[in-house]
C-alpha positions as CSV (number, residue, x, y, z in Angstrom):
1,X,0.0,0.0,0.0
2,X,0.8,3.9,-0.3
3,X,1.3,6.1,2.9
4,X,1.4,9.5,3.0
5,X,3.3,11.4,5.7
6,X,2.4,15.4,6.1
7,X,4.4,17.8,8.1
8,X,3.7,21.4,7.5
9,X,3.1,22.6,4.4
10,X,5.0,18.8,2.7
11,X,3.7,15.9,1.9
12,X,5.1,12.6,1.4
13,X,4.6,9.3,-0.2
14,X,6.0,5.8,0.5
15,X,5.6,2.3,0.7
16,X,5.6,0.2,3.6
17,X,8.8,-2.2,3.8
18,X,9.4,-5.1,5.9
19,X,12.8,-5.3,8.3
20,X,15.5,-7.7,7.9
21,X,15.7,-7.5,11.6
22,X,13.2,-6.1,13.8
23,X,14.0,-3.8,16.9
24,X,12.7,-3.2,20.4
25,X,11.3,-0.3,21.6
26,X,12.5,-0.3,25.1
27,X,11.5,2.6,28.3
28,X,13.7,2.5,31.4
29,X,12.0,2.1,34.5
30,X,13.9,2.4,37.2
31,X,17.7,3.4,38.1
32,X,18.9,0.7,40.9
33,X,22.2,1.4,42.7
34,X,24.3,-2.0,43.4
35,X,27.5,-3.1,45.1
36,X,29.2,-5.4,43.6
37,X,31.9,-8.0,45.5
38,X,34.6,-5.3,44.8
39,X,32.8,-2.4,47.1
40,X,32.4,-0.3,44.4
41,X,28.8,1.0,43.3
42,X,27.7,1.1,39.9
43,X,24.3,1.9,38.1
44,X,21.9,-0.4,36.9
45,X,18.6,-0.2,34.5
46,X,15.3,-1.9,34.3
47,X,13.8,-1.6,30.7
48,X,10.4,-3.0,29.9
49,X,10.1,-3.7,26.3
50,X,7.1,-1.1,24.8
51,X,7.2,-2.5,21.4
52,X,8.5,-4.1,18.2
53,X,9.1,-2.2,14.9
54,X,8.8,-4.9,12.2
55,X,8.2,-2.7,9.3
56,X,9.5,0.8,7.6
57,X,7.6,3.2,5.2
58,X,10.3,3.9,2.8
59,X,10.2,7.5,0.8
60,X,11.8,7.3,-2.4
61,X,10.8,10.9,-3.3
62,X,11.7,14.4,-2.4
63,X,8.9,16.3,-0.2
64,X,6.0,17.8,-2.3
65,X,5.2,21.5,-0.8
66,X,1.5,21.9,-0.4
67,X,1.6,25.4,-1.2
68,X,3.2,27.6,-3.9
């Protein structure tokens, strides 16, 4: 199928276009603060995954301006 993506006064067109390999979407959550065996402190993340992008809508042409 055709998308079309406007921002302003441009439009765009493009086609949507499947991933070789998808990717995460990830939010942190939380900063922890652990001790390792060593003593010394370092900072830790919790993410929780929000998504998964699978696909890509691909613009092959310049923006088209609305207006003239």
């Amino acid at each position: 199928g055709t998308y079309t993506f406007t921002l302003g006064y441009h439009e765009l067109s493009g086609t949507k276009v499947p991933l070789k390999k998808p990717m995460l979407v990830m939010k942190k959550t939380q900063d922890k603060q652990a001790n390792d065996s060593t003593g010394c402190s370092h900072s830790g993340a919790e993410l929780e995954v929000v998504g998964i992008i699978r696909h890509r809508i691909l613009f092959k042409t310049r923006p088209k301006a609305l207006i003239s």
